[in-house]
PDBQT receptor file of N, H, CA, C and O in Angstrom, charges set to zero:
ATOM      1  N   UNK A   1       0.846  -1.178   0.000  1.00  0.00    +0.000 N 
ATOM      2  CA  UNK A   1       0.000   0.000   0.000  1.00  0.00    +0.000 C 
ATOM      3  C   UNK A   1       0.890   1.239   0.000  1.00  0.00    +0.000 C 
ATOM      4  O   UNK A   1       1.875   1.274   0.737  1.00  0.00    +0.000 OA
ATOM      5  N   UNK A   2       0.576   2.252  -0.799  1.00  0.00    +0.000 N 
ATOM      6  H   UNK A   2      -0.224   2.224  -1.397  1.00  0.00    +0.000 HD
ATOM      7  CA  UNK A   2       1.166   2.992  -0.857  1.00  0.00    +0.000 C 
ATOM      8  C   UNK A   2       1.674   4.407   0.759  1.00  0.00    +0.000 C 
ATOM      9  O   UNK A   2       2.676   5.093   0.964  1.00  0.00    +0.000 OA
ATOM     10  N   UNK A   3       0.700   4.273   1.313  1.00  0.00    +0.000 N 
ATOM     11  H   UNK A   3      -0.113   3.716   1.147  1.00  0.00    +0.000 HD
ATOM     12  CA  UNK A   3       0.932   5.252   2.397  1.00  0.00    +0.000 C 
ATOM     13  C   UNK A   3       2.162   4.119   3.463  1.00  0.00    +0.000 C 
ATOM     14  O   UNK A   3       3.107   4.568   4.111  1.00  0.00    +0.000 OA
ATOM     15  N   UNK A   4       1.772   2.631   3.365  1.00  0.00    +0.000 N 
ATOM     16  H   UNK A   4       1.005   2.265   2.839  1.00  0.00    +0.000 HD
ATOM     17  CA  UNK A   4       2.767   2.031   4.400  1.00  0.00    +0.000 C 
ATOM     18  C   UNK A   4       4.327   2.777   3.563  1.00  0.00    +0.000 C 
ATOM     19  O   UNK A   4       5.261   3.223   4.230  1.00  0.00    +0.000 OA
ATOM     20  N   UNK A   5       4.311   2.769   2.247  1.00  0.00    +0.000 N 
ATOM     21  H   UNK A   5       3.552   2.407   1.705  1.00  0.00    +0.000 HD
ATOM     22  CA  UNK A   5       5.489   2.974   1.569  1.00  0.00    +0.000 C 
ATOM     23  C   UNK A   5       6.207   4.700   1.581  1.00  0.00    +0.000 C 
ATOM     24  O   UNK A   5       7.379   5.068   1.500  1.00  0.00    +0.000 OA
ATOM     25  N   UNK A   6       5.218   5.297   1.688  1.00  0.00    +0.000 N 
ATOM     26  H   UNK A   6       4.266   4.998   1.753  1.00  0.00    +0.000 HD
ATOM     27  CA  UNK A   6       5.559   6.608   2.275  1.00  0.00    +0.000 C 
ATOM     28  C   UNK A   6       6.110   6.843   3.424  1.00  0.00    +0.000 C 
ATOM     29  O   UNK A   6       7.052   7.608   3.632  1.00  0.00    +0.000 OA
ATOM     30  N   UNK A   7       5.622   6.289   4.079  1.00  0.00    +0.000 N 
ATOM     31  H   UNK A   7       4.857   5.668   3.909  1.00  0.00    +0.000 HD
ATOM     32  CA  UNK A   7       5.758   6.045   5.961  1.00  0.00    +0.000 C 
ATOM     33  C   UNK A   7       7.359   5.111   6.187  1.00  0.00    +0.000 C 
ATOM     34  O   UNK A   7       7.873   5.002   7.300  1.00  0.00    +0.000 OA
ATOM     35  N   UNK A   8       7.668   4.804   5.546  1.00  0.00    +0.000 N 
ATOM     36  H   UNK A   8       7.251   4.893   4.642  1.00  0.00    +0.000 HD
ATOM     37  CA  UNK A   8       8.965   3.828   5.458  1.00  0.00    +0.000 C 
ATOM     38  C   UNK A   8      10.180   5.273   4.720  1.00  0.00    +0.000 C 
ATOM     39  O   UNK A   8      11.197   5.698   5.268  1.00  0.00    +0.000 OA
ATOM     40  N   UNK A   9       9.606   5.711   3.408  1.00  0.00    +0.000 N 
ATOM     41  H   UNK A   9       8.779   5.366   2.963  1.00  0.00    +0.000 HD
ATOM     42  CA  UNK A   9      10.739   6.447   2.871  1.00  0.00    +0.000 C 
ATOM     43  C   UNK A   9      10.701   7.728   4.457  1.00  0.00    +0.000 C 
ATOM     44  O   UNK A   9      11.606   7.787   5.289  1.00  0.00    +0.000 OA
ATOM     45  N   UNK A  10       9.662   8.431   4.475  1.00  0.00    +0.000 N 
ATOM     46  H   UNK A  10       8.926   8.383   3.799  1.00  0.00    +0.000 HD
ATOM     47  CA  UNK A  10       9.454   9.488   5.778  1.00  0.00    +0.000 C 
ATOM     48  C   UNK A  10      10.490   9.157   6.378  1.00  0.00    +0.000 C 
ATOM     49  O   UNK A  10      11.397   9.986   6.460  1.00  0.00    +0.000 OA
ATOM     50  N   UNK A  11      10.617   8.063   6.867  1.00  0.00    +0.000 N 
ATOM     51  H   UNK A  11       9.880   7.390   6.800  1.00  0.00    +0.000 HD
ATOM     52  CA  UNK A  11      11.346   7.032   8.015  1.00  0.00    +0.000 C 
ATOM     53  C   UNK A  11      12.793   7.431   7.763  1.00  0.00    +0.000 C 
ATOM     54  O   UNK A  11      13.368   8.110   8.614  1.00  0.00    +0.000 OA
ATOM     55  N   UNK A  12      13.434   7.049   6.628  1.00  0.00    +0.000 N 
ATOM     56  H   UNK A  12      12.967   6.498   5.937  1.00  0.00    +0.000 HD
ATOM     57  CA  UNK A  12      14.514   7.076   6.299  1.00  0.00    +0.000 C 
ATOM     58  C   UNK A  12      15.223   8.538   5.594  1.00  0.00    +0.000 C 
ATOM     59  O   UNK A  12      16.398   8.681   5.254  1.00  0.00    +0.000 OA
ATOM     60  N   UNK A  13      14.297   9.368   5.519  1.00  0.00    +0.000 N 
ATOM     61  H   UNK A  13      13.343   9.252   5.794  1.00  0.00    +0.000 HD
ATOM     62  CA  UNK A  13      14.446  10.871   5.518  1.00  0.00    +0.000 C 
ATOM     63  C   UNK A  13      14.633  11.166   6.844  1.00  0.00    +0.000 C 
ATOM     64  O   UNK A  13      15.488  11.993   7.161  1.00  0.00    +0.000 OA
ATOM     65  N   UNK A  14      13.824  10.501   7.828  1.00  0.00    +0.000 N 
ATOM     66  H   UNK A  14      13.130   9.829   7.571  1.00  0.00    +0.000 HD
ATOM     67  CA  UNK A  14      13.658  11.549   9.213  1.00  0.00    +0.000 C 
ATOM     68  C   UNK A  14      15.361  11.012   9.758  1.00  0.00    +0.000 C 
ATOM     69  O   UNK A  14      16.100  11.775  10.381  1.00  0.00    +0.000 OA
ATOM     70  N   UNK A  15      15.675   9.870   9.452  1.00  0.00    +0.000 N 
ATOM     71  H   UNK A  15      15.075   9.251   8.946  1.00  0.00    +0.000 HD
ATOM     72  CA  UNK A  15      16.747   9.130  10.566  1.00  0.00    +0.000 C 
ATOM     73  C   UNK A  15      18.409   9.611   9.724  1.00  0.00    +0.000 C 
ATOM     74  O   UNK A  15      19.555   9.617  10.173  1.00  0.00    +0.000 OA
ATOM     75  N   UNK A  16      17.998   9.877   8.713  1.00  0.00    +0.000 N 
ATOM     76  H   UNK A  16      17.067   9.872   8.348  1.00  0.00    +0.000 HD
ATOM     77  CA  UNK A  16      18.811  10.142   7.498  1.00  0.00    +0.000 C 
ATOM     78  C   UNK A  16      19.719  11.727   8.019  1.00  0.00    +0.000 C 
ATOM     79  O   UNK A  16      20.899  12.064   7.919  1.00  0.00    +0.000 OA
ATOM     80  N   UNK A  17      18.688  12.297   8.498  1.00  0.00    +0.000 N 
ATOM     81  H   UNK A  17      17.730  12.023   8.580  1.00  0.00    +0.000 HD
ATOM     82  CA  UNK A  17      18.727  13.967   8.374  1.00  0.00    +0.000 C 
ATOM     83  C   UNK A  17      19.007  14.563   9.742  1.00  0.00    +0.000 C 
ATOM     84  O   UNK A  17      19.772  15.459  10.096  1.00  0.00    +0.000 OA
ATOM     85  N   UNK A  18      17.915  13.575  10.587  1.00  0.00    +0.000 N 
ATOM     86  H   UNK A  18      17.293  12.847  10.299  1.00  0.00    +0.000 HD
ATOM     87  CA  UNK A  18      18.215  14.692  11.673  1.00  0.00    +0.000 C 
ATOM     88  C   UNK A  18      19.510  14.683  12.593  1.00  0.00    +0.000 C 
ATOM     89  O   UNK A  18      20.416  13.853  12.672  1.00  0.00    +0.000 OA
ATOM     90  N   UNK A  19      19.339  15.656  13.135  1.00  0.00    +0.000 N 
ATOM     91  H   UNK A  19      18.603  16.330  13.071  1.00  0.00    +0.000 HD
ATOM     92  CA  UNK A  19      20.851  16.034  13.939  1.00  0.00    +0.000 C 
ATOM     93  C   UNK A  19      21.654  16.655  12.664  1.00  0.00    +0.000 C 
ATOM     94  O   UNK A  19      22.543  17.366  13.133  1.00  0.00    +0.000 OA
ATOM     95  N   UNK A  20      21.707  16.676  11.031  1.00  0.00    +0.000 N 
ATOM     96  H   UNK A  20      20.985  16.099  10.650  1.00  0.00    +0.000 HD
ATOM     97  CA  UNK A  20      21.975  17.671  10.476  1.00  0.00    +0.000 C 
ATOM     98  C   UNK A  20      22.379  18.706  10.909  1.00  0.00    +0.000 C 
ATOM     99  O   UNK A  20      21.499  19.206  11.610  1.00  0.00    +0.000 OA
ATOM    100  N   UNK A  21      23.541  19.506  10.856  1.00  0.00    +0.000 N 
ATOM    101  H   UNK A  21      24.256  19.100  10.287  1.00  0.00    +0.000 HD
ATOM    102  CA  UNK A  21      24.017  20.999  11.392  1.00  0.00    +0.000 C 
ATOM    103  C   UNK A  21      23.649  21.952  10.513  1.00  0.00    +0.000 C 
ATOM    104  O   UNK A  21      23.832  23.115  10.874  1.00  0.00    +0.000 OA
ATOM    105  N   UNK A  22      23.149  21.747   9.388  1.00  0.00    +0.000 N 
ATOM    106  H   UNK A  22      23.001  20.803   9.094  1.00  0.00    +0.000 HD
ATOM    107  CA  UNK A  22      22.343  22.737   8.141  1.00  0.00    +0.000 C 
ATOM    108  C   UNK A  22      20.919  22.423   8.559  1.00  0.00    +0.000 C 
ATOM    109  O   UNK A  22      20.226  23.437   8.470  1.00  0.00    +0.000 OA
ATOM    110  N   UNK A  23      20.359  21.539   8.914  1.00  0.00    +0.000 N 
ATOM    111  H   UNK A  23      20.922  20.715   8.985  1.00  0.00    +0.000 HD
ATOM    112  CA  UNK A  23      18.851  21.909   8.955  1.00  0.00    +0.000 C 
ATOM    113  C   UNK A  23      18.299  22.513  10.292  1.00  0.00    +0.000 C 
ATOM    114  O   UNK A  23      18.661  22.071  11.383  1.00  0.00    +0.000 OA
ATOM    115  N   UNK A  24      17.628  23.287  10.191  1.00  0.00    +0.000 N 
ATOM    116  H   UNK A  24      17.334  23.646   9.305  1.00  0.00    +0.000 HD
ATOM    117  CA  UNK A  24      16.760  23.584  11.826  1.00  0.00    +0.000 C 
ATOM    118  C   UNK A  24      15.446  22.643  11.826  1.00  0.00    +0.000 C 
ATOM    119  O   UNK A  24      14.425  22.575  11.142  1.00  0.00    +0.000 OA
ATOM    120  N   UNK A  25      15.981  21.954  12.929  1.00  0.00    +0.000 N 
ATOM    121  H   UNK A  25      16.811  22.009  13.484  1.00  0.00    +0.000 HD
ATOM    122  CA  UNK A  25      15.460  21.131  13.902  1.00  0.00    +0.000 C 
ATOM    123  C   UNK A  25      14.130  21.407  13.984  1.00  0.00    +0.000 C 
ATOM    124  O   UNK A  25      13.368  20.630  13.409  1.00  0.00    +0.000 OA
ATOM    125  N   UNK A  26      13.642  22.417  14.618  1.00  0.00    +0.000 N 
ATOM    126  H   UNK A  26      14.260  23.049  15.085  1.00  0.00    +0.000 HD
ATOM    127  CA  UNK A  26      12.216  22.365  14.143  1.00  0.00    +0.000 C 
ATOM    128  C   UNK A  26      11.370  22.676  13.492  1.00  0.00    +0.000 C 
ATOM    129  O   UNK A  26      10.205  22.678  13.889  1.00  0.00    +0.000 OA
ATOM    130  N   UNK A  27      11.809  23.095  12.062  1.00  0.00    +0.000 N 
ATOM    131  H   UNK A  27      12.755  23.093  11.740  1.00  0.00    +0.000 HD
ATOM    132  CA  UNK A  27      11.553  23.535  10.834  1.00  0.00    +0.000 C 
ATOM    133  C   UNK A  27      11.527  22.317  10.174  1.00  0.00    +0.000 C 
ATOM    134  O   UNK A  27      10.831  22.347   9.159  1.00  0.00    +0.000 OA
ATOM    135  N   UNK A  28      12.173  21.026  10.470  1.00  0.00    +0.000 N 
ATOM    136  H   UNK A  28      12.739  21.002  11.294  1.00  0.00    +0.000 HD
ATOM    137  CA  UNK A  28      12.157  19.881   9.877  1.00  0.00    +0.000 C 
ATOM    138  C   UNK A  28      11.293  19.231  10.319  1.00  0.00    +0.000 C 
ATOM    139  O   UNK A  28      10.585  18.441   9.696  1.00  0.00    +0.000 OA
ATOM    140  N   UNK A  29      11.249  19.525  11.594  1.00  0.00    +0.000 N 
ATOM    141  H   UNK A  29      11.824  20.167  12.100  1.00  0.00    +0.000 HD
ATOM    142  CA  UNK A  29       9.930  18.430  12.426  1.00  0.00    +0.000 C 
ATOM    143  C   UNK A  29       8.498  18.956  11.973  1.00  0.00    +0.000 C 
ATOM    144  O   UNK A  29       7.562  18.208  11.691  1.00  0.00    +0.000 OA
ATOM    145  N   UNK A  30       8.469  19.946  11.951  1.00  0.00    +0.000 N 
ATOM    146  H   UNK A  30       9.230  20.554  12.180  1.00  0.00    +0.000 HD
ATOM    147  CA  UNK A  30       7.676  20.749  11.202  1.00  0.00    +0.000 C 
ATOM    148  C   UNK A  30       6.821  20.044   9.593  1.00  0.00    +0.000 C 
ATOM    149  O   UNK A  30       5.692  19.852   9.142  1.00  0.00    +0.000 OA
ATOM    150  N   UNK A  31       8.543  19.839   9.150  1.00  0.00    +0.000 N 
ATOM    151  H   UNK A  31       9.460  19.995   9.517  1.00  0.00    +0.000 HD
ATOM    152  CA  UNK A  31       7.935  19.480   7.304  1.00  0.00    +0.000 C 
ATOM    153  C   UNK A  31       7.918  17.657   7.469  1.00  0.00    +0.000 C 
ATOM    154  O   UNK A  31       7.462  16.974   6.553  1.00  0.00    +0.000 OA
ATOM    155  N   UNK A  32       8.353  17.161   8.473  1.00  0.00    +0.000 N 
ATOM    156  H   UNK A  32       8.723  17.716   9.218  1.00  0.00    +0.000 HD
ATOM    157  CA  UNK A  32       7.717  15.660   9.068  1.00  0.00    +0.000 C 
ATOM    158  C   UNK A  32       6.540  16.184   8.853  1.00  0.00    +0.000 C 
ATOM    159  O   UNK A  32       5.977  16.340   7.770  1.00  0.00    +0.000 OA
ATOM    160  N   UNK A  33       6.150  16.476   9.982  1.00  0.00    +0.000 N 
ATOM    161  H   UNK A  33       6.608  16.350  10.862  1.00  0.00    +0.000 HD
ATOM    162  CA  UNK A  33       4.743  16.176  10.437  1.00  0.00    +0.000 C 
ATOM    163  C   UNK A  33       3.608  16.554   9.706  1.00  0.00    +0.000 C 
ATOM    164  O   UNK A  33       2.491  16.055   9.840  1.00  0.00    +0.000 OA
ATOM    165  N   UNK A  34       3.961  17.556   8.837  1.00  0.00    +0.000 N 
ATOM    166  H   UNK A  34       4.868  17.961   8.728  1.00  0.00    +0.000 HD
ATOM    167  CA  UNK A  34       3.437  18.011   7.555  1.00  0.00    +0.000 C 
ATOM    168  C   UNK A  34       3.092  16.650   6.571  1.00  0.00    +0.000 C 
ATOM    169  O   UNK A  34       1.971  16.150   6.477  1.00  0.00    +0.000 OA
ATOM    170  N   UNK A  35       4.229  16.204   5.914  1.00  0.00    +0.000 N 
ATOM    171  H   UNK A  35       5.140  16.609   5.990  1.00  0.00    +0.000 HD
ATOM    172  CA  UNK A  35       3.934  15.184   5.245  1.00  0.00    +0.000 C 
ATOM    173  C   UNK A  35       3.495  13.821   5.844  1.00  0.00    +0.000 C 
ATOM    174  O   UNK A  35       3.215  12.855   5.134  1.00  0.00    +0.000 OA
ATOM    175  N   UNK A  36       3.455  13.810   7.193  1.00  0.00    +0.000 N 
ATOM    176  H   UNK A  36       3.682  14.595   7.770  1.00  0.00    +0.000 HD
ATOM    177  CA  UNK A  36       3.040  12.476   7.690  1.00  0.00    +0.000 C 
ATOM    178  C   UNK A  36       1.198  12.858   7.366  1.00  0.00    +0.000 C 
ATOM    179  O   UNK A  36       0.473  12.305   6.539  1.00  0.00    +0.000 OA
ATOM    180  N   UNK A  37       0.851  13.939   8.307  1.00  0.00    +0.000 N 
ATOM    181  H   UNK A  37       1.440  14.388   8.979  1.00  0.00    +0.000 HD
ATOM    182  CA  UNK A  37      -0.634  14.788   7.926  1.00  0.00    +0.000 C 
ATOM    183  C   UNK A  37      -1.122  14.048   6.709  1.00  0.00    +0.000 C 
ATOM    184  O   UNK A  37      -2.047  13.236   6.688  1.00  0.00    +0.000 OA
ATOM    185  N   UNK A  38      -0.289  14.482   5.585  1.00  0.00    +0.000 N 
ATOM    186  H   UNK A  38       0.463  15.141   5.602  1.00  0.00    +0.000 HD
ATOM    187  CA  UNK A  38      -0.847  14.384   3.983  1.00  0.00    +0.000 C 
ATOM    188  C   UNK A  38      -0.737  13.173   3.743  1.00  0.00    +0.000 C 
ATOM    189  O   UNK A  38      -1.582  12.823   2.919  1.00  0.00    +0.000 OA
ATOM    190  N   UNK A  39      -0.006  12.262   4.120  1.00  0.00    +0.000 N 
ATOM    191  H   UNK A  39       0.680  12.546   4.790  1.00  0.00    +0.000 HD
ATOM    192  CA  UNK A  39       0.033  10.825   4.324  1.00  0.00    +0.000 C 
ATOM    193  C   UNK A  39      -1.556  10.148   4.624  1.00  0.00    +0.000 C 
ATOM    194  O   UNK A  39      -2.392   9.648   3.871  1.00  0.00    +0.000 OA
ATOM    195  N   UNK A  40      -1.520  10.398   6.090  1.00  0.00    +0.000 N 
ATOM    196  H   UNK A  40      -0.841  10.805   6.701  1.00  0.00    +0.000 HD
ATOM    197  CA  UNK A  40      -2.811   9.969   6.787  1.00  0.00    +0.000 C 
ATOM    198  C   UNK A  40      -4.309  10.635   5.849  1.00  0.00    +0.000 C 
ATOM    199  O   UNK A  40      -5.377  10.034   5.969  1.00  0.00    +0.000 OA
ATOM    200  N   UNK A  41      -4.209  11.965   4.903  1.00  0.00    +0.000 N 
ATOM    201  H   UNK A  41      -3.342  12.453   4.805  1.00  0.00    +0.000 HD
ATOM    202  CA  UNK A  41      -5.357  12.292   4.454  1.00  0.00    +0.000 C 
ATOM    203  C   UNK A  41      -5.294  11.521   3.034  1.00  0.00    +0.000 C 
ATOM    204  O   UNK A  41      -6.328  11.440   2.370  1.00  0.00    +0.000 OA
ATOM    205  N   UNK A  42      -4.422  11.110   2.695  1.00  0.00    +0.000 N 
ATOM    206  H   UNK A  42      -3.582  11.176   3.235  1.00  0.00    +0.000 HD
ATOM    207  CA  UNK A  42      -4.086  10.185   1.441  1.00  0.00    +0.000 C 
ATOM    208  C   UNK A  42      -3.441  11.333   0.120  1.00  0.00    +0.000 C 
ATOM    209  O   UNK A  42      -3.103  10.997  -1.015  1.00  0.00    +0.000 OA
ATOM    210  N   UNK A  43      -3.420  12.591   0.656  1.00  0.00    +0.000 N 
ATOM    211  H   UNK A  43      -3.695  12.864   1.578  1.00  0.00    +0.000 HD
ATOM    212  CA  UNK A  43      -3.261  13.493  -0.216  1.00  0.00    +0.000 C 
ATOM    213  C   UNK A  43      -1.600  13.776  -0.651  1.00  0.00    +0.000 C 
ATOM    214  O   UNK A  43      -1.197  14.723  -1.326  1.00  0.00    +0.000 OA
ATOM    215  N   UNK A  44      -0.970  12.930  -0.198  1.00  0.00    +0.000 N 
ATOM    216  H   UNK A  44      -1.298  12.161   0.350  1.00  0.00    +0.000 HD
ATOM    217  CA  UNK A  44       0.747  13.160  -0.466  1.00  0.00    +0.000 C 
ATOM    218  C   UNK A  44       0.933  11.440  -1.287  1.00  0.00    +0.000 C 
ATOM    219  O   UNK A  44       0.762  10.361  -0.720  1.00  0.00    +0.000 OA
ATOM    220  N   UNK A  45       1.203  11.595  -2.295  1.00  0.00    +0.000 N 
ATOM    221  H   UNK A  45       1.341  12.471  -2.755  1.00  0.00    +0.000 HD
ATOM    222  CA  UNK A  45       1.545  10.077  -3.302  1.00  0.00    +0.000 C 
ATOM    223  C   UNK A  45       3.253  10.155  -3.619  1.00  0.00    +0.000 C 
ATOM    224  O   UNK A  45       3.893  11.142  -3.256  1.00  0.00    +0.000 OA
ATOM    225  N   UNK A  46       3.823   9.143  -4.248  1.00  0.00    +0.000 N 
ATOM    226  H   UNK A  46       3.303   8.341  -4.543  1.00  0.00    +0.000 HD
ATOM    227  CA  UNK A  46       4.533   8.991  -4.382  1.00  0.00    +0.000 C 
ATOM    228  C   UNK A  46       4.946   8.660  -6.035  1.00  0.00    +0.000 C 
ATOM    229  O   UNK A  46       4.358   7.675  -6.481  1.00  0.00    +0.000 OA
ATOM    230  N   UNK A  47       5.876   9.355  -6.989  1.00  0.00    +0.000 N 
ATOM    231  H   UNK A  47       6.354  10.155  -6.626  1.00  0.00    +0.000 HD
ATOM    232  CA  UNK A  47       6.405   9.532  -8.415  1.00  0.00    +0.000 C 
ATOM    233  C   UNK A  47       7.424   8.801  -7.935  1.00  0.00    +0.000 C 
ATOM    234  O   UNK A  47       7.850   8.991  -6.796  1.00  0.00    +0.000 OA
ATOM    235  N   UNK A  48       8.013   7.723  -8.892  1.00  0.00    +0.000 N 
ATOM    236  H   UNK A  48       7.666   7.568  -9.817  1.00  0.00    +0.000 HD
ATOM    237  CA  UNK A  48       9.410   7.788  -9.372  1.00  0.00    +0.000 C 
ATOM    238  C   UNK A  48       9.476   7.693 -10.806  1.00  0.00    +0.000 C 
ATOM    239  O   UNK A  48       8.479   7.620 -11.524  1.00  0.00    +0.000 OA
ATOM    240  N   UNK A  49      10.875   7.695 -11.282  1.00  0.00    +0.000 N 
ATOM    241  H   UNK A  49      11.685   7.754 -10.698  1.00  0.00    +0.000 HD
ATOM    242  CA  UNK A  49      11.136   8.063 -13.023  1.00  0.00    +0.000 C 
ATOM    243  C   UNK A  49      12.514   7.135 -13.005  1.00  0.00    +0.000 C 
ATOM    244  O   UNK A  49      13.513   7.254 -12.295  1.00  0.00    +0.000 OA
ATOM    245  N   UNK A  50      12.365   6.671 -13.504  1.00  0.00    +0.000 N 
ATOM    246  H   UNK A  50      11.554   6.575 -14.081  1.00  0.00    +0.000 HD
ATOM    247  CA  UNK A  50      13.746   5.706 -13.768  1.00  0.00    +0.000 C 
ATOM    248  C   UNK A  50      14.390   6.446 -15.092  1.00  0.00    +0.000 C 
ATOM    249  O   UNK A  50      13.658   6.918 -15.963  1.00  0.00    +0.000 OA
ATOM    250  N   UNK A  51      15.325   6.484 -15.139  1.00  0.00    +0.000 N 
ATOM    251  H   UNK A  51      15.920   6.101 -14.432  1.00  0.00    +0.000 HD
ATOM    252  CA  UNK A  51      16.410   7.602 -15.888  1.00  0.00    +0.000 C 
ATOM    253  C   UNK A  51      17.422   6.889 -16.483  1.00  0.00    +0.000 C 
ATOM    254  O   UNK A  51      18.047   6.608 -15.460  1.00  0.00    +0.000 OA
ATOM    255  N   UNK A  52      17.843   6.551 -17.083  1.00  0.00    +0.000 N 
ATOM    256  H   UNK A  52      17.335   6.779 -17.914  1.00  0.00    +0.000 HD
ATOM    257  CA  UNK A  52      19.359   5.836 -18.182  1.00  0.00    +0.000 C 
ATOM    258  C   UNK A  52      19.676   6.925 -18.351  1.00  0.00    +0.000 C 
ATOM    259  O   UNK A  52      18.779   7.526 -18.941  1.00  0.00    +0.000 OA
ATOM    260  N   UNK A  53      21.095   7.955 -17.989  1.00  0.00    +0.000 N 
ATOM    261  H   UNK A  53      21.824   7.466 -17.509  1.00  0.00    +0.000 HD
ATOM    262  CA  UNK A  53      21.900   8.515 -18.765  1.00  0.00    +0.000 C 
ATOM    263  C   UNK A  53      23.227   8.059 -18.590  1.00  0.00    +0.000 C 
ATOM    264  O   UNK A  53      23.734   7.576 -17.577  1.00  0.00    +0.000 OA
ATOM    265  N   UNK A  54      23.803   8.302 -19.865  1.00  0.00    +0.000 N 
ATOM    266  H   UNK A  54      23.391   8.693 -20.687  1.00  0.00    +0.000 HD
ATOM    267  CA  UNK A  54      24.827   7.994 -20.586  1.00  0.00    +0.000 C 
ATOM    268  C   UNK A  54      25.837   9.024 -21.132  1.00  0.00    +0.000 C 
ATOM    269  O   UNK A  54      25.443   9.523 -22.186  1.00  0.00    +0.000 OA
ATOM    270  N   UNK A  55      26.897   9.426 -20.752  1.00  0.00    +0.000 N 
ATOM    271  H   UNK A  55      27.217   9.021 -19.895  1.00  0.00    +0.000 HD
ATOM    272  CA  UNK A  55      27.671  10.674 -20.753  1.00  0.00    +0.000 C 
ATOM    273  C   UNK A  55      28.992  10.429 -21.435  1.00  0.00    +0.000 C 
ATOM    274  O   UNK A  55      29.276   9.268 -21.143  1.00  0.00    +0.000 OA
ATOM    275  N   UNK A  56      29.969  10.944 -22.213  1.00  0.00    +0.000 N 
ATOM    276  H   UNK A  56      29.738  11.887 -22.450  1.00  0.00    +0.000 HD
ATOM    277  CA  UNK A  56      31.156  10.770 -22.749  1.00  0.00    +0.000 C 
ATOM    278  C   UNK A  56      31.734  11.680 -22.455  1.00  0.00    +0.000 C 
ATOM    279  O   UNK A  56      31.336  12.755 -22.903  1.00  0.00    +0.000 OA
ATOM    280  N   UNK A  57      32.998  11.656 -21.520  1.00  0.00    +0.000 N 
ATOM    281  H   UNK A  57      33.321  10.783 -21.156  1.00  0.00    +0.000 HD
ATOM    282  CA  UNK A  57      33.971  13.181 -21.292  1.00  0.00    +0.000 C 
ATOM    283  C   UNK A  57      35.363  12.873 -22.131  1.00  0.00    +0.000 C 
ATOM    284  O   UNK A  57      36.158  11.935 -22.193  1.00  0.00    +0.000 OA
ATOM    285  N   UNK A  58      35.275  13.686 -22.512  1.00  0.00    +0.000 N 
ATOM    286  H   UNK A  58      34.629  14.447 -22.461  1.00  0.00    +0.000 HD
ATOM    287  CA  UNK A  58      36.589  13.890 -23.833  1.00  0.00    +0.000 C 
ATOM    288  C   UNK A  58      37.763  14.970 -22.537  1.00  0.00    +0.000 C 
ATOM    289  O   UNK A  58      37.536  15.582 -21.493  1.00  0.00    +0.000 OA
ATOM    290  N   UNK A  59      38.874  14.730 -23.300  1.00  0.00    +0.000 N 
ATOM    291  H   UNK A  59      39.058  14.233 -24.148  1.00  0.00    +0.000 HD
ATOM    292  CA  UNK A  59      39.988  15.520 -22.800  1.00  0.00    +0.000 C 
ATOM    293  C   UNK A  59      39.400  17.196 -23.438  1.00  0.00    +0.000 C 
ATOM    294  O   UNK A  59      38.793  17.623 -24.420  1.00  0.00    +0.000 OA
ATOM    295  N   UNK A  60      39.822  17.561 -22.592  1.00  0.00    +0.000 N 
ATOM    296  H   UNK A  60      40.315  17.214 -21.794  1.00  0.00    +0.000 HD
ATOM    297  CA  UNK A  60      39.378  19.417 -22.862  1.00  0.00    +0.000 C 
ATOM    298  C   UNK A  60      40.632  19.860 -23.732  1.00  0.00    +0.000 C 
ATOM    299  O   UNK A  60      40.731  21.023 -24.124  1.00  0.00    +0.000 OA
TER     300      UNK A  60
């Protein structure tokens, strides 16, 4: 289900990040609890895009 799968990435954003010395602490808990909210109303989904690129660097 998709919200258990939200609730797992959340997870690994929240454990990922915090204690960060660039983020404020409760400006983050903040945008948690925000997206947990939109979670529980079903209104926050989840995109991914799978991408192939392929690059050639030449001598300058």
């Amino acid at each position: 289900d998709e919200a258990y799968f939200l609730r797992h990435i959340l997870h690994f954003v929240e454990t990922t990040l915090s204690g960060h010395p660039e983020l404020d602490a409760t400006s983050f808990a903040q945008w948690l609890q925000t997206r947990r909210d939109q979670i529980e109303r079903g209104e926050l989904i989840y995109v991914a895009h799978q991408l192939d690129l392929l690059g050639v660097m030449r001598d300058a």
